[in-house]
C-alpha positions in Angstrom: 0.0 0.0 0.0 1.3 3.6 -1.0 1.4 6.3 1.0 -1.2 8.1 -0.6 -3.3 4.9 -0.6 -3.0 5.0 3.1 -3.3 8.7 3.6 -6.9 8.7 1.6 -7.8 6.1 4.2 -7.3 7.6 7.4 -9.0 10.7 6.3 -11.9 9.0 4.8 -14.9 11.0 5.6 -16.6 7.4 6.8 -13.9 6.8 9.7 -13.9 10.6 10.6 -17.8 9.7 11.1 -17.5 6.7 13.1 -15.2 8.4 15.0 -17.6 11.7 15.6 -20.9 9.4 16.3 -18.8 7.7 19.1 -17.2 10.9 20.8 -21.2 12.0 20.4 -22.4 8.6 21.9 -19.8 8.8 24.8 -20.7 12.7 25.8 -24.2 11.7 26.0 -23.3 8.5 28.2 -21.4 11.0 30.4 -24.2 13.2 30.8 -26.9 10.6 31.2 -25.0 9.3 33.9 -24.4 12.8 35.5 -28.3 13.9 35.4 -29.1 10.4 36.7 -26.6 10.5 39.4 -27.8 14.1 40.7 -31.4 12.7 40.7 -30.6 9.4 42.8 -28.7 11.3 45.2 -30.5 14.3 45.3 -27.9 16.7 45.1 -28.3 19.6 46.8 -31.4 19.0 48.7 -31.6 19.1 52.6 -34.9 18.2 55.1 -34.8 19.0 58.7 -36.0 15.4 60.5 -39.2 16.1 62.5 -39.0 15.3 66.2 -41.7 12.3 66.3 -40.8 10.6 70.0 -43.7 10.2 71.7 -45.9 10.5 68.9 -48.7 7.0 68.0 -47.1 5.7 65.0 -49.5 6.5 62.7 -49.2 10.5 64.0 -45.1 9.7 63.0 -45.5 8.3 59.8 -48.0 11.0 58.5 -45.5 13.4 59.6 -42.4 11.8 58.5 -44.5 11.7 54.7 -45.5 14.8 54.7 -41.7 15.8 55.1 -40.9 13.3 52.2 -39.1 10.8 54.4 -40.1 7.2 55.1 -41.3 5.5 58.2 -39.7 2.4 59.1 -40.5 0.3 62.5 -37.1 -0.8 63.6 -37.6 -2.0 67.0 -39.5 -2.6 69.8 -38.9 -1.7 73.6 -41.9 -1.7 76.9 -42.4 1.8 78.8 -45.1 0.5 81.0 -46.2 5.0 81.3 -46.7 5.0 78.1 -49.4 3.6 75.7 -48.6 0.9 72.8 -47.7 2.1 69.7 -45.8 5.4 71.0 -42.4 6.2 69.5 -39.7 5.9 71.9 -36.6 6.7 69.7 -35.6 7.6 66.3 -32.5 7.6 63.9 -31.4 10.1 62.5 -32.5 12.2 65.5 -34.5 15.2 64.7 -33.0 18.5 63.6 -30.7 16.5 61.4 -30.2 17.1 57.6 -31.2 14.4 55.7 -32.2 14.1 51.5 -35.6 13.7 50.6 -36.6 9.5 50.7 -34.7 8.8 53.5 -35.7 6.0 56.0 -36.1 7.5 59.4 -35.7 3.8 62.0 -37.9 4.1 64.9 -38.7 2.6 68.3 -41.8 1.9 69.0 -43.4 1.0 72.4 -44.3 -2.8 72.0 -47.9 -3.8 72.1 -47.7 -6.8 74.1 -46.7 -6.7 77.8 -43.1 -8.6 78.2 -43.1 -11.6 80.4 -40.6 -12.5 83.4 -39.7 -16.3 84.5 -40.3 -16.9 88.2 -37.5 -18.5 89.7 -37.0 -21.2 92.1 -37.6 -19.4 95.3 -40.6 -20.7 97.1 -39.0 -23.3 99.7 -36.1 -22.2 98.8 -34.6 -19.3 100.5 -35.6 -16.3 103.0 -37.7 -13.4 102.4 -34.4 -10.9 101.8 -33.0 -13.3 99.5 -35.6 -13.6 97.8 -36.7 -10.6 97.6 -33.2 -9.1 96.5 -33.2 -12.0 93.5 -36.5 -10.6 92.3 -35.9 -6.9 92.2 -32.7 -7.4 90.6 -34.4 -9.3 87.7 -36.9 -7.1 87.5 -39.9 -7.9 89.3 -42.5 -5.8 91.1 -43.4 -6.7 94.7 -46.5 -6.7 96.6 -46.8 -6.8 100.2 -45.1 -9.8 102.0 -48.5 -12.2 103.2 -47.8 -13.2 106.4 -48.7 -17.3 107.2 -47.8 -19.9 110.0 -44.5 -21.1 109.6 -40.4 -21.0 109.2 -40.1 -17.2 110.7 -39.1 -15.2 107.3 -38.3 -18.2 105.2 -40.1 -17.6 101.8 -43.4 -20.7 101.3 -44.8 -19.7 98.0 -45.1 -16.6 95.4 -48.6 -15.6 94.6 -49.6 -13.3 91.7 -52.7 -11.8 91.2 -54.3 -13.7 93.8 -53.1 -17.5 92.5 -50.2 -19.6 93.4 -47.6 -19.5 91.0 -44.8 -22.0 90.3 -41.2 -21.5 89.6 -40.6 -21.4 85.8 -43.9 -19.8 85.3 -43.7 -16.9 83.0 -46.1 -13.8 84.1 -46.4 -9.9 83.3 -43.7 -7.7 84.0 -46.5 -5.1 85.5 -47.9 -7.4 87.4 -46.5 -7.6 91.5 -45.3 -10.8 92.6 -46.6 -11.5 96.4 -44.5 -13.5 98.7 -45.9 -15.5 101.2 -43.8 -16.2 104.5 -43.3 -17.5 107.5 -43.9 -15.7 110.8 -43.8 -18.1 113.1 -40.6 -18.5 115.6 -38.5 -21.5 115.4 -38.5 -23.7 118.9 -35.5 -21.9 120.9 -35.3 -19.0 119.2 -36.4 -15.5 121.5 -39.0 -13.6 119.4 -38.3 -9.4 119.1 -41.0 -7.2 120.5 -41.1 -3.8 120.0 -40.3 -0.9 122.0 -43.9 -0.2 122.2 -44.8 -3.8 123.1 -41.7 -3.4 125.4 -43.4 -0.2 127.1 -46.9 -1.7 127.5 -45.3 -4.8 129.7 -43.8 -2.6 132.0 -46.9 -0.2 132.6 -48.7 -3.8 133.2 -46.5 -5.2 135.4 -46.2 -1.9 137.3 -49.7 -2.4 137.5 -49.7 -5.3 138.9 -47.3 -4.7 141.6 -49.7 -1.5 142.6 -52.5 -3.9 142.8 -50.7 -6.4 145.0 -49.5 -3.7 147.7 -53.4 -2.6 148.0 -54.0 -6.0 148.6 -51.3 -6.1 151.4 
């Protein structure tokens, strides 16, 4: 091939074409992408989150909509003051900048009440004890109810007015009621009080007056 073969070639009006309707295709690619990219990402735009803690969750998710930002129910935790369905927490918090579309996670107060395991206590150990195990796991406690028996050693657990057994799940709101003991064991000196202390001396002052009459 000559020279000038090769030279009418490269400048062949159909390559410079080809070449031209490429460079065209690949700028339009570019900006395709760009415009596309800006609208995915929504450059430029910025929403203030809505504060929606302690709001039902229907009240939140209107709210969250209405600022173009999308509800999403990410967990569940028990406030026993407040009502089902209230949000507890969010993320992001509000006052943050977020774009438009963005899922806002929230906490909402759980519907169902959670449920504790009673454990082994009844027969088991004494009323400090056992009351100590329960408040650290969580329990609420009634008044102690007071039968014959071991002085202060723990008999059974009641709740709501029935027996319970150990393993037992029951509300978290509801008290747990410990029955006990209250009677001393054989050798043991029972405690009076000072006022029980103070009504046995006036009576056996008494006494004494009433004997010296007699004399």
């Amino acid at each position: 091939m000559t020279f000038k073969e090769f030279n009418k070639k490269i400048f062949s009006p159909l390559i410079w074409g080809n070449l031209l309707a490429m460079g065209l295709v690949a700028v339009g690619i570019v900006v395709g992408l760009w415009y596309f990219l800006e609208d995915y990402t929504h450059h430029g735009e910025s929403i203030e989150v809505p504060n929606v803690k302690g709001m039902p969750f229907h009240d939140a998710e209107y709210a969250l909509q209405r600022a173009g930002l999308v509800a999403v129910v990410a967990d569940s935790a028990y406030n026993r003051t407040l009502p089902a369905g209230t949000i507890l927490e969010q993320l992001p918090v509000s006052g943050r900048q977020v774009k438009s579309g963005r899922e806002i996670q929230l906490t909402i107060n759980t519907t169902q009440t959670p449920t504790l395991i009673v454990p082994d206590i009844a027969d088991n150990c004494s009323l400090r004890e056992a009351e100590a195990k329960l408040k650290a796991q969580g329990f609420k406690l009634g008044p102690v109810e007071y039968i014959p028996g071991d002085k202060d050693w723990v008999l059974g657990v009641k709740c709501r007015g029935r027996h319970v057994a150990a393993g037992e799940r029951i509300p978290i709101d509801a008290p747990l009621v410990l029955v006990v003991g209250n009677t001393a064991v054989e050798g043991e000196e029972e405690l009076i009080s000072d006022e029980e202390w103070q009504d046995s001396i006036v009576a056996g002052e008494e006494e004494v007056e009433e004997i010296e009459i007699e004399l």
